[in-house]
N, C-alpha and C positions, 0 to 999 in steps of 0.2 A: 504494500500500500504506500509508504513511503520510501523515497529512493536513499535515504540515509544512508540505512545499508548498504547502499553500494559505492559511500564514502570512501571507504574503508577497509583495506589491504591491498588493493590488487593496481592501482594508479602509482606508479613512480614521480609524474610530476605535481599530483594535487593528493591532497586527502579525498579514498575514492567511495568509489564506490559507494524496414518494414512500415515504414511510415504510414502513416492513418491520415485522411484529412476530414474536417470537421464538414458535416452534413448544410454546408452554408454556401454563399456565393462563393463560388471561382475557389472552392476546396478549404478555405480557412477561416482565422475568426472566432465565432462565437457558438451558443447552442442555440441556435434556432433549427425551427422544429423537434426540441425536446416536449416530451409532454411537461403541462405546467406542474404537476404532480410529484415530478422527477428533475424539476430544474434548481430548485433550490440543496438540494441532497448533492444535485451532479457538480454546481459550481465550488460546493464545500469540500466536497471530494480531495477536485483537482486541485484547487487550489492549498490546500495542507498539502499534497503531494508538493507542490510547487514551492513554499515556505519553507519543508523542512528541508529540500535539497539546495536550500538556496547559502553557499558556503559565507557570502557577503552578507548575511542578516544574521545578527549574533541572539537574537529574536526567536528563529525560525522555529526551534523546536518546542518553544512555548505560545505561538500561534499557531504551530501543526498539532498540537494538543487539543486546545479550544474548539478550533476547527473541528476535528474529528468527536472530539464529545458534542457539537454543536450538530453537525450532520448527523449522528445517534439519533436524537431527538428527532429527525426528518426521516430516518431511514423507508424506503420504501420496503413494503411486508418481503417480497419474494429475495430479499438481500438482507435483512434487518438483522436473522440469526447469525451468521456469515460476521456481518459487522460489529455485532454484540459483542461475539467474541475475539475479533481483531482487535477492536477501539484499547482494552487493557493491556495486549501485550506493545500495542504501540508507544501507548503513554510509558509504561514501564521504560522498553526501550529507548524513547527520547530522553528520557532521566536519568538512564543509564551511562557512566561513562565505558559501558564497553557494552554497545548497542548490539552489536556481532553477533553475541552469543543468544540472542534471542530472535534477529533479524536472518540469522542459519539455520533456525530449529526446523524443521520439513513441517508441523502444523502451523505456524507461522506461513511459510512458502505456501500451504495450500490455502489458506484462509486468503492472504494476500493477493494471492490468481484468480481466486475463485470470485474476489473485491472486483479486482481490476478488467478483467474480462466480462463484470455485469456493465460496469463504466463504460467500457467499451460500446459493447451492445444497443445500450442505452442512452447514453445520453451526447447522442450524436456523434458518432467518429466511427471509420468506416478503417477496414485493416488493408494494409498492404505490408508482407514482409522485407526483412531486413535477415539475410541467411547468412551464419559467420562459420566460415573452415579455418583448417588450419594453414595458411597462416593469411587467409582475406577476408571482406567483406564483397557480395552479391546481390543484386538486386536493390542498390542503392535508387533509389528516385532522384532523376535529377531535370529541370529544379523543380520545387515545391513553391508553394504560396505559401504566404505567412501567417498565422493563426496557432491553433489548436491541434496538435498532431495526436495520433498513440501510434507506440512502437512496439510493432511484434519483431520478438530479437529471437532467430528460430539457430541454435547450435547445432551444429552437423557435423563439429569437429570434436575430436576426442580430448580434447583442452578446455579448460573455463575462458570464455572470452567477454570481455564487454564492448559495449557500442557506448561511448564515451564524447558527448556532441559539447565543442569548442566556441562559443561564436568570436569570429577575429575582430578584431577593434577593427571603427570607421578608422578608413585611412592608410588602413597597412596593409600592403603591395604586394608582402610576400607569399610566395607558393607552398601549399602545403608541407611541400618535400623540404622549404629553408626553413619555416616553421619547426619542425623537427629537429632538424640539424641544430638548432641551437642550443644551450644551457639553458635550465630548466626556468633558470630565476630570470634569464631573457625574454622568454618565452611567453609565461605570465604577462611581460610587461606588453604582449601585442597580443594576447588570447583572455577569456574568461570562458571558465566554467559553466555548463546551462545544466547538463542532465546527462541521466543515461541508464542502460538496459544491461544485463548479464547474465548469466547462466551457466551451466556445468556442459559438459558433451551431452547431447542426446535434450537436451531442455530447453525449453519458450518461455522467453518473458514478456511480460506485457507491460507497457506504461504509457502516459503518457506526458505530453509535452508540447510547452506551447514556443514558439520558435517566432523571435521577429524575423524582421528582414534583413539581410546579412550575408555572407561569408561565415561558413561553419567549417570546422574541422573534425572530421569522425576519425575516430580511432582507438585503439585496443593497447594498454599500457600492461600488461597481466606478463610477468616475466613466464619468458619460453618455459614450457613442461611442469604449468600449473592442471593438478586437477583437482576435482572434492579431497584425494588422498594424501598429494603430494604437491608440496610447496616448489615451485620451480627455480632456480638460480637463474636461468638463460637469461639474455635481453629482450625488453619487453618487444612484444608481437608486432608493435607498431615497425621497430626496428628491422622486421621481415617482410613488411611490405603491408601490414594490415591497417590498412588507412586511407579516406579518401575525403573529397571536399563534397559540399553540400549547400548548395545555391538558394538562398530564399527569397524569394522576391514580396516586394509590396503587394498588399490585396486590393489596391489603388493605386 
């Protein structure tokens, strides 16, 4: 439900750890055509997702809390069990200074999908995937409109990999490929963090994400010969070619 977890372990240069576009003009934006019944639940939703991964708001995880007990209160019937039992291990884990250990547990993971896949469904966002091997990314959209995305992040490779989305600052020129190449604290200074998706071999994640308009950088920082088992030493994935850019244009 929230991307917190994927703050955290597997990003070499940030704290870490299929595109959807939203059921509205020219693919992005807003919820319209949500039912009105499901529109106040659907914006609560997203947006605690969007709060707590938001690294820049030192806030966030006590607005993704509110949030989410506030959406409680909204929940629609045919999700409401699902969320009952989400809503506590979330708060937990926003409280928690080692969120991990609960945002890993496989009932967690299935409460979580089962959240985010009714989002999905529901309240306007339509799937396109995002397929990651070892060692690329496939089926990238390019370009998208800007709005309200969800990402299905479908693993095929026998490695943990994440989809890890950059937006580059107005004004910088450079190529995904120089981007890379540079020192991490460089790097930072001409990228920022938005979001992102992960999973183990053989696994789907769902999320989603709302993407202005911009220059994005996708890419997979999970050092080579990570799996659920084993911690990998190698260089991160990106380093092998797993990365690409991602064009968003204005919805006007």
């Amino acid at each position: 439900m929230t991307k917190a977890k994927r703050l955290t372990g597997f990003l070499l240069l940030a704290p870490m750890l299929v595109l959807l576009v939203t059921a509205c003009d020219r693919e992005g934006g807003s919820l319209a055509g949500v039912p009105a019944e499901n529109l106040t639940f659907c914006e609560d939703v997203i947006k605690a997702e969007d709060v707590a991964s938001n690294p820049e708001n030192p806030n966030g995880p006590a607005e993704s809390i509110a949030l989410h007990d506030k959406a409680l209160r909204e929940a629609p019937d045919d999700i409401k069990t699902e969320f009952r039992r989400l809503v506590p291990q979330v708060r937990q884990a926003l409280q928690s200074e080692e969120p991990d250990e609960i945002f890993r547990e496989p009932n967690f993971r299935r409460l979580e999908d089962q959240v985010d896949r009714w989002v999905i469904e529901n309240c306007g966002v339509a799937t396109r995937e995002i397929r990651a091997l070892d060692y690329r990314f496939e089926d990238v959209p390019h370009p998208v409109w800007e709005g309200r995305f969800a990402v299905r992040l479908v693993n095929e490779g026998k490695e943990i990999h994440e989809l890890a989305a950059f937006r580059i600052n107005d004004g910088v020129t450079d190529s995904v490929e120089d981007l890379l190449a540079l020192p991490p604290e460089q790097i930072f200074e001409k990228v920022a963090f938005v979001d992102s998706a992960a999973g183990a071999g053989g696994q789907t994640d769902n999320e989603v994400w709302d993407l202005k308009a911009g220059r994005y950088l996708l890419s997979c920082f999970v050092p080579v010969g990570t799996t659920e088992t084993t911690e990998g030493t190698g260089p991160p994935h990106a380093a092998r070619g797993m990365y690409n850019e991602l064009n968003v244009r204005p919805s006007v």
